[in-house]
C-alpha positions as CSV (number, residue, x, y, z in Angstrom):
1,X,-43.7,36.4,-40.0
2,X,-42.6,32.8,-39.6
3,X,-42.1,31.5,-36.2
4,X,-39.6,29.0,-35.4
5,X,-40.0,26.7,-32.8
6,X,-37.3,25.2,-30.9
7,X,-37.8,22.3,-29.2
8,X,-36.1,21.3,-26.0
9,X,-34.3,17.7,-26.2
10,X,-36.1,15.3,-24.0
11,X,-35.2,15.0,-20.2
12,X,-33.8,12.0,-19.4
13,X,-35.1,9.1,-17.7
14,X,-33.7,7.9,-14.9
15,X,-32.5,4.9,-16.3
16,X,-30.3,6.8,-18.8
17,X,-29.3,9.1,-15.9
18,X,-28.3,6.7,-13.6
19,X,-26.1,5.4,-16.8
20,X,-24.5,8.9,-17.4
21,X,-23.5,9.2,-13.5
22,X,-22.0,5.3,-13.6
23,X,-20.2,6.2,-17.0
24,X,-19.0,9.2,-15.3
25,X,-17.7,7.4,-12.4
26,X,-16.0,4.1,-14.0
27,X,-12.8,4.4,-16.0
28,X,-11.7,3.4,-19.1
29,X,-13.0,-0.3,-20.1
30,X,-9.9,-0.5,-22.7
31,X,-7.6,0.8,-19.7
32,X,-9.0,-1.7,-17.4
33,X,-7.9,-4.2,-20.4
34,X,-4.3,-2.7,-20.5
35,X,-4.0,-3.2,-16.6
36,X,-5.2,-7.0,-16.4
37,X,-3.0,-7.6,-19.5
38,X,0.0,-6.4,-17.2
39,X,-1.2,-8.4,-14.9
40,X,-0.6,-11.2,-16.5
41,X,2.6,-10.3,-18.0
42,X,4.0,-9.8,-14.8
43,X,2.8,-12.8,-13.7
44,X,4.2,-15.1,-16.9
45,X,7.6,-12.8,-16.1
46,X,7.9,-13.9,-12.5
47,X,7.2,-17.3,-13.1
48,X,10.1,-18.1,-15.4
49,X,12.1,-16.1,-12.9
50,X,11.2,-17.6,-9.6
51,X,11.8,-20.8,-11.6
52,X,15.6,-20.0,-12.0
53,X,18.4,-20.9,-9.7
54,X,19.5,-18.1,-7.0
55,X,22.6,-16.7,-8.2
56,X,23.7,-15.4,-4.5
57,X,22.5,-18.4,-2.0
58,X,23.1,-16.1,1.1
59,X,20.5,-14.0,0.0
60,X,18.1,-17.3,0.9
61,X,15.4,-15.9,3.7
62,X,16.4,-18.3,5.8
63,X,19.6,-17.4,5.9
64,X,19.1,-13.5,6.1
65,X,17.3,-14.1,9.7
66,X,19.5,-17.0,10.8
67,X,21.7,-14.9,13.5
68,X,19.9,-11.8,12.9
69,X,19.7,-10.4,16.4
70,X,23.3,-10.4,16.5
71,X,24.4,-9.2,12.8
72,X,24.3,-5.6,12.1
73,X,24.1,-6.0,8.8
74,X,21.5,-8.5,8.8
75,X,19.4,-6.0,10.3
76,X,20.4,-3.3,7.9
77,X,19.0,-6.0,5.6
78,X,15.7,-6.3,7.0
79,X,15.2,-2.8,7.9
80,X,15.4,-2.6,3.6
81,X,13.1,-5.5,3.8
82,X,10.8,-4.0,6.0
83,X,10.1,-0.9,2.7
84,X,8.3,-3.8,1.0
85,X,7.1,-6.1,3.9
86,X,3.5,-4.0,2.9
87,X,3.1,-5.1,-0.5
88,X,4.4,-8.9,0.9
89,X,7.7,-8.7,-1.0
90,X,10.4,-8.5,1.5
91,X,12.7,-8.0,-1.1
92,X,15.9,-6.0,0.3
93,X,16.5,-4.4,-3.6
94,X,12.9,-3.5,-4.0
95,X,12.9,-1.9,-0.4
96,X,16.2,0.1,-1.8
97,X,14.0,0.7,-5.0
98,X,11.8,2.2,-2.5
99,X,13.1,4.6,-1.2
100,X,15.2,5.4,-4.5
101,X,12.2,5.9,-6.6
102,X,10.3,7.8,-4.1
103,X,13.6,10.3,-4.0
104,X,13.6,10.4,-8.0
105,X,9.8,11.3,-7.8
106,X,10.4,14.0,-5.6
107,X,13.1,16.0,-7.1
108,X,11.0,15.6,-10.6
109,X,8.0,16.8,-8.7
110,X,9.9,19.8,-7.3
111,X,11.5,20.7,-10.7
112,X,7.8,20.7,-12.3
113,X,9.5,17.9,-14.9
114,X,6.9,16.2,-17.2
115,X,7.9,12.9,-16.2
116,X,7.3,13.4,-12.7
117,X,3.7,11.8,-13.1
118,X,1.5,11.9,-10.1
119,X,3.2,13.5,-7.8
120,X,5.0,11.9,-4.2
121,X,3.4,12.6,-0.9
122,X,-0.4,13.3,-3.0
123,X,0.8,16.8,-3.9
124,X,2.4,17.7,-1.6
125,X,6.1,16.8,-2.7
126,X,8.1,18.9,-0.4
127,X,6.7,17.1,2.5
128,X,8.9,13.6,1.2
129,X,11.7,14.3,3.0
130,X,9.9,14.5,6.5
131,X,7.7,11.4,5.5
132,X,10.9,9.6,4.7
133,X,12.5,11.0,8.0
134,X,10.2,9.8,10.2
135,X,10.1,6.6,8.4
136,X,14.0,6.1,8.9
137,X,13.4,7.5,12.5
138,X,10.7,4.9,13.4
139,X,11.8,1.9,12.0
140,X,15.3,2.7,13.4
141,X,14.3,2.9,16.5
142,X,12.1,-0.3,16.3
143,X,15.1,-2.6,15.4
144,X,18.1,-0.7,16.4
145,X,16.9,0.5,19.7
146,X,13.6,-0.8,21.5
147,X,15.2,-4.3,20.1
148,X,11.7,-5.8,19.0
149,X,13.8,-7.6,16.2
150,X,14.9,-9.9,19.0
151,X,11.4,-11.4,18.5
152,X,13.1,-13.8,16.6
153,X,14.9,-15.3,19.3
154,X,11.8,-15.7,21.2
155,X,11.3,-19.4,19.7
156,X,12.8,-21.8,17.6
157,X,10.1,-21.4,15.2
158,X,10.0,-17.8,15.1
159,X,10.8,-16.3,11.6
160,X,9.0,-13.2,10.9
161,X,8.8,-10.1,13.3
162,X,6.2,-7.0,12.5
163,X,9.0,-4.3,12.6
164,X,7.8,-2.7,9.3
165,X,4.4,-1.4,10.8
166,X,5.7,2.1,11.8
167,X,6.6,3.0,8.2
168,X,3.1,2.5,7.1
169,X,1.3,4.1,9.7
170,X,0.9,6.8,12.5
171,X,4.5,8.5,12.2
172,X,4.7,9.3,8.1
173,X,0.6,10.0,8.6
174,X,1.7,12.3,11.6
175,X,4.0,14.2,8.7
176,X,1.1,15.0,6.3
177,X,-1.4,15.8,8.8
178,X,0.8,18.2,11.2
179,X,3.2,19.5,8.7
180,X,7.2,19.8,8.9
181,X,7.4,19.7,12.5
182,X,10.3,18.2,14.5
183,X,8.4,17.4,17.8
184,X,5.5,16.2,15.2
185,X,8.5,13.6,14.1
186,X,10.0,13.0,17.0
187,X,7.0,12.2,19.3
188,X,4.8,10.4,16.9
189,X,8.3,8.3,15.4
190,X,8.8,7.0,19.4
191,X,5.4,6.2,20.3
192,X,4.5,4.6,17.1
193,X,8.2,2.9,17.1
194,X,7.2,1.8,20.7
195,X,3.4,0.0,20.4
196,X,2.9,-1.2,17.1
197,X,5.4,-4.1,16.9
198,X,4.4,-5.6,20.4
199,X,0.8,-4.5,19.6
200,X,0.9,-6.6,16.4
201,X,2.7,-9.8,17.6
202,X,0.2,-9.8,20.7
203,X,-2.8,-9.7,18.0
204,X,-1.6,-12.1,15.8
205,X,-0.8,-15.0,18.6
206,X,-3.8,-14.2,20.8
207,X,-6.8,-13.2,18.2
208,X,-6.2,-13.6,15.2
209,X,-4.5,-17.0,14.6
210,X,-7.0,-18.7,16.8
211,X,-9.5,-17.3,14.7
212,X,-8.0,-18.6,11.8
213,X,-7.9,-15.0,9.9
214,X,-4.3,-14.4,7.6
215,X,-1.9,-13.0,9.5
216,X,-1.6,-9.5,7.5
217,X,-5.1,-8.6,10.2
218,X,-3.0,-8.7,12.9
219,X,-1.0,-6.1,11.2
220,X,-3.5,-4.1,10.0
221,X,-5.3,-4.1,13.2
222,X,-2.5,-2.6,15.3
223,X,-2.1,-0.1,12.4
224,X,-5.8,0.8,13.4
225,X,-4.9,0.9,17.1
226,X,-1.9,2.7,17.2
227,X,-2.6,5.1,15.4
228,X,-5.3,5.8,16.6
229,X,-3.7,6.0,20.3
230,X,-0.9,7.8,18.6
231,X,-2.8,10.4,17.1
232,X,-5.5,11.1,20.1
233,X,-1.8,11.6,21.9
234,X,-0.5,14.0,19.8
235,X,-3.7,16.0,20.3
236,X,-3.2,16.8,23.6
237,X,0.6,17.3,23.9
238,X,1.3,21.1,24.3
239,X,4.3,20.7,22.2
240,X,2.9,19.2,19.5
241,X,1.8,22.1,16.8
242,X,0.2,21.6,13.2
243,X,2.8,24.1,10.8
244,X,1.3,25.2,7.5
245,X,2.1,23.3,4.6
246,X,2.4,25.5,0.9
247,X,-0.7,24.0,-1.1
248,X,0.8,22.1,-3.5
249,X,-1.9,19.9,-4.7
250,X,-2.8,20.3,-8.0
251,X,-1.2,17.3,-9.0
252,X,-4.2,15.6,-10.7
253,X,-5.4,18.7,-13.0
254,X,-8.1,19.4,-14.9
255,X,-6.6,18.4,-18.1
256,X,-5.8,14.8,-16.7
257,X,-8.6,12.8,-18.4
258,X,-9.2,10.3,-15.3
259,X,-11.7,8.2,-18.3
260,X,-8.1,8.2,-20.6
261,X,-6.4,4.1,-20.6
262,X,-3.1,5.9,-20.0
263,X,-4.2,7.6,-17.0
264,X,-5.7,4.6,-15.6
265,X,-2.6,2.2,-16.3
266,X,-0.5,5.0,-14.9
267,X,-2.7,5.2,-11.5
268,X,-2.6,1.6,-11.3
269,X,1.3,0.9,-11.2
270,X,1.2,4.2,-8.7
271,X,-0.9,2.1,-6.4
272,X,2.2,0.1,-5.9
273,X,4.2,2.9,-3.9
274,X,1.2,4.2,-1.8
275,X,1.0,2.1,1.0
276,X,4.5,4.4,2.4
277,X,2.7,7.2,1.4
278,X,4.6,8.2,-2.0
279,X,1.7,7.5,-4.5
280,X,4.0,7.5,-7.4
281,X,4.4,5.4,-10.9
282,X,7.6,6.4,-10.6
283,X,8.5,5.5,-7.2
284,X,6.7,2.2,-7.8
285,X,8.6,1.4,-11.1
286,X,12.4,2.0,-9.4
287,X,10.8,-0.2,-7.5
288,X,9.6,-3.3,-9.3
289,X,13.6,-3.0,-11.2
290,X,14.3,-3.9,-7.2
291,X,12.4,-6.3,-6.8
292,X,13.1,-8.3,-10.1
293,X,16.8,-7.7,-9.8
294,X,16.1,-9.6,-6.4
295,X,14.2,-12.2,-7.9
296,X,17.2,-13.1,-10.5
297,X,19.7,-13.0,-7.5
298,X,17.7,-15.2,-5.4
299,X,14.0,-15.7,-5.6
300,X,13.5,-17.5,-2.4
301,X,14.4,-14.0,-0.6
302,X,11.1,-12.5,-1.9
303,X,7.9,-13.1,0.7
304,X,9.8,-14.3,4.0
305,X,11.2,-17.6,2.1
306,X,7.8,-18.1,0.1
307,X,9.5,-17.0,-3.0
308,X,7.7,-19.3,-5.3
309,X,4.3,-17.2,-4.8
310,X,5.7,-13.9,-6.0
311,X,3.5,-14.4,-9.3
312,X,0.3,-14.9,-8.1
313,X,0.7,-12.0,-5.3
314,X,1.4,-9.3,-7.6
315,X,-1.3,-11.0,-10.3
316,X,-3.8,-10.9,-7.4
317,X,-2.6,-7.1,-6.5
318,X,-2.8,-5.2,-10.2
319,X,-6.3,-7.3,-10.2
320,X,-7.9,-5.6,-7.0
321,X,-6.0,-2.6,-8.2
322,X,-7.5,-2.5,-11.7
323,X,-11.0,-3.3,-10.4
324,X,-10.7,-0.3,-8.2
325,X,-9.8,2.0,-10.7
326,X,-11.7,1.4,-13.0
327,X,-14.9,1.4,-10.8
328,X,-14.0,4.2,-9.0
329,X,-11.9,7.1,-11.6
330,X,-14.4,9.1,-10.8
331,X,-13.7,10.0,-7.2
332,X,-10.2,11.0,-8.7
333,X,-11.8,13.7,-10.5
334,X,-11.0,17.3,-9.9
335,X,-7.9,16.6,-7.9
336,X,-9.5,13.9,-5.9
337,X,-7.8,11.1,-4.6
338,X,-9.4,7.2,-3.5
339,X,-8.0,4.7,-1.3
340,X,-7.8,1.9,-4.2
341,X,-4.9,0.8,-3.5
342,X,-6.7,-0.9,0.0
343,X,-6.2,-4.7,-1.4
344,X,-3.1,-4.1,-3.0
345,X,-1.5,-4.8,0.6
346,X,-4.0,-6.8,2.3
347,X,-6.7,-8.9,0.7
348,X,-5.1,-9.9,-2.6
349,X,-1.9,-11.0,-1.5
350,X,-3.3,-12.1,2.3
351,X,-5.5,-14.6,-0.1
352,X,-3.0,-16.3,-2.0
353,X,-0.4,-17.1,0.7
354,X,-3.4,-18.8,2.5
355,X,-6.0,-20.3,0.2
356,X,-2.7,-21.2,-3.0
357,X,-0.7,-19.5,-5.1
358,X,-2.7,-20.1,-7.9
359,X,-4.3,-18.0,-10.8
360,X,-8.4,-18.3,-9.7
361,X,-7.6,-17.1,-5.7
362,X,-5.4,-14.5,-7.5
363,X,-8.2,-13.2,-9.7
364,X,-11.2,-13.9,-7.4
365,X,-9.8,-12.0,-4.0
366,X,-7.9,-9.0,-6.5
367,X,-12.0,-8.7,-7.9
368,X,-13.5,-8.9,-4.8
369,X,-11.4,-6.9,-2.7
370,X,-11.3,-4.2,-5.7
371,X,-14.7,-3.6,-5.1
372,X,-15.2,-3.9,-1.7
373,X,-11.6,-1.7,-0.3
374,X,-12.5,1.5,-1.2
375,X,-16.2,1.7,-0.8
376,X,-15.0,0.5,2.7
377,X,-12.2,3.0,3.7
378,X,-14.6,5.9,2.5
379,X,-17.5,4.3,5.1
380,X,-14.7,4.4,7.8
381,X,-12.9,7.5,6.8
382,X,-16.6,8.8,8.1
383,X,-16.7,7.6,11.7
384,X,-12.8,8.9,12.1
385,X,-12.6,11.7,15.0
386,X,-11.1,15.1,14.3
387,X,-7.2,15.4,14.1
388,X,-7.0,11.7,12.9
389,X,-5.1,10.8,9.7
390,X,-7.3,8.7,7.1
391,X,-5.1,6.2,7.0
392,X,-6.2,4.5,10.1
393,X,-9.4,4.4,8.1
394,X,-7.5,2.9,5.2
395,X,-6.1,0.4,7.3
396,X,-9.4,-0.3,8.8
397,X,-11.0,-1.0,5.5
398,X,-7.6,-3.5,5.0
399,X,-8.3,-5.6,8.1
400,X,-12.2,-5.4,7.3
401,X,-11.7,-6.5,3.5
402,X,-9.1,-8.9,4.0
403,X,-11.7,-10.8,6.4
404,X,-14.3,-10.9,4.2
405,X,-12.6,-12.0,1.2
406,X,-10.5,-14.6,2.8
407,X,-13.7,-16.3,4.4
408,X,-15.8,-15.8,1.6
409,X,-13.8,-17.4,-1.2
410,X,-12.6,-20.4,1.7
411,X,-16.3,-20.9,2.1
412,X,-16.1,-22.3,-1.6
413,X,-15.3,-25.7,-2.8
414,X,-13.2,-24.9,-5.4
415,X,-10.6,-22.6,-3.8
């Protein structure tokens, strides 16, 4: 009888294990090619555009916030603004874009279309018309009613106000975390509306200019402090319940390939729309046609007056946001979700408007603060208490990267 002998395949070292589980984790090389490649296109695009002559001259920053505590519709204006103040565009048609896009997303999320991509609200789409609510209700409030945009009356020199922090933090975070509740809305939409624009411009003038640091801290900070204080708040109000939401998360399913390039470019443009919470290519491309149709209208709308650095800012954003990706398409697996989108609104952009709009700050803070803002909101996300969202962990890791870069790279010579 003739005996065969199978042989078992060799174990691994753990050199070629450690490369399995840092394949396994990085994302497509070619995809991280695609998104760079974008990067640039967008930036060559916005260059020639910013370049041109406005087309409407009232839509000039300057004249959008000369008057604007006593023009309604100038504040209508800015509270569009305020939808893109996070990514640094103030644009009012990308803010439109928005909100638009985030709507489109969400009615092809709830009719199962195959264009809805990933889908609004991470999963759970039905919950976009409370995030949105309590975004309108907080931001209402902010300029229409607590009156913080008569900041801008407060000197001469005055011409930005943080109104846009409640949109981005406690009260759309309050949404996904309790569920469709009206006193969930209502509470955390008035206490976030009522702390995080004094609690920023009291930051920025006291701490954070003196230090030096880019203004976007400040922000970030009070994002970190108010929600905190709003959320340790809503824990202990009687009338505040958590109401089950349906499980609707398997928006990134097994058969998404989170190693394909066309997952990777598509997770990179959603990056765009998740500082409001959408997290949607599609939200985030209504929203570029805003902001370009802006740009053609009147470019020096676009970043408070600083039109000119549009193209290194969103260069320095799909930069960070590739990096991330790429290094990190592994957490994604399995339904999975990471917070690379961290530089996207903070270091990148915080980088350019204070070391030059130039391409080398671009690509050196979007590298740096690619690898560093994820890694960074995880560690944080770790030390949050119970009942907090992880976006004050998020925001956290924004302040904390945004530091780091900044004095890093103005440590150098050559920037």
């Amino acid at each position: 009888m003739t005996t065969t002998t199978i042989s078992a395949a060799p174990a691994a070292t753990p050199t070629e294990q450690s490369a399995s589980r840092a394949r396994s984790l990085s994302g497509s090389p070619v995809g991280l090619v695609i998104n760079l490649a974008i990067g640039f296109a967008a930036y060559g695009l916005l260059s020639v555009l910013v370049s041109l002559p406005g087309l409407v001259p009232s839509l000039a920053y300057d004249q959008l916030i000369a008057g604007i505590t006593a023009s309604v519709p100038k504040q209508l204006a800015w509270f569009l603004m305020d939808f893109t103040e996070p990514e640094f565009y103030a644009s009012i048609f990308a803010g439109a874009g928005t909100i638009i896009g985030g709507a489109i997303a969400w009615q092809l999320a709830r009719r199962r279309s195959k264009l809805a991509g990933f889908s609004v609200c991470y999963g759970e789409h039905e919950m976009f018309p409370w995030v949105l609510a309590s975004q309108v209700l907080s931001l209402g409030l902010t300029i229409f009613v607590w009156r913080f945009i008569d900041g801008f009356s407060a000197a001469p020199d005055v011409t930005f106000v943080a109104t846009f922090i409640p949109i981005v933090g406690a009260p759309p975070a309050t949404m996904l975390l309790y569920g469709p509740s009206v006193p969930a809305l209502l509470t955390s939409s008035v206490l976030a509306s009522l702390i995080c624009s004094p609690t920023a411009t009291w930051l920025s003038a006291h701490v954070f200019t003196p230090l030096g640091l880019p203004g976007v801290v400040a922000n970030v900070t009070a994002m970190v402090l108010t929600g905190l204080t709003v959320f340790m708040v809503l824990k202990v109000l009687p009338w505040v319940k958590k109401v089950e939401v349906p499980d609707m998360r398997p928006t990134l399913s097994p058969v998404e390939d989170v190693h394909a390039p066309a997952w990777a470019v598509r997770r990179v443009l959603a990056e765009f729309s998740e500082a409001p919470f959408y997290g949607s290519e599609i939200a985030s491309l209504v929203m570029f046609a805003g902001l370009i149709l802006g740009t053609v209208l009147n470019p020096s709308m676009n970043v408070n007056g600083a039109g000119d650095v549009l193209p290194a800012i969103v260069l320095s954003q799909y930069v960070s946001a590739a990096v991330g990706v790429f290094l990190y398409a592994g957490k994604f697996e399995d339904g999975g979700w990471y917070a690379t989108y961290v530089p996207v609104v903070s270091a990148g952009p915080a980088c350019v408007l204070a070391l030059g709009a130039t391409v080398p700050v671009a690509v050196a803070a979007g590298v740096l603060s690619g690898i560093l803002g994820g890694p960074l909101a995880e560690f944080f996300a770790s030390l949050l208490p119970e009942d907090v969202h992880p976006t004050v962990a998020n925001v956290a890791s924004m302040a904390a990267t945004t530091s780091f870069v900044y004095i890093a790279l103005a440590a150098l010579p050559f920037f």
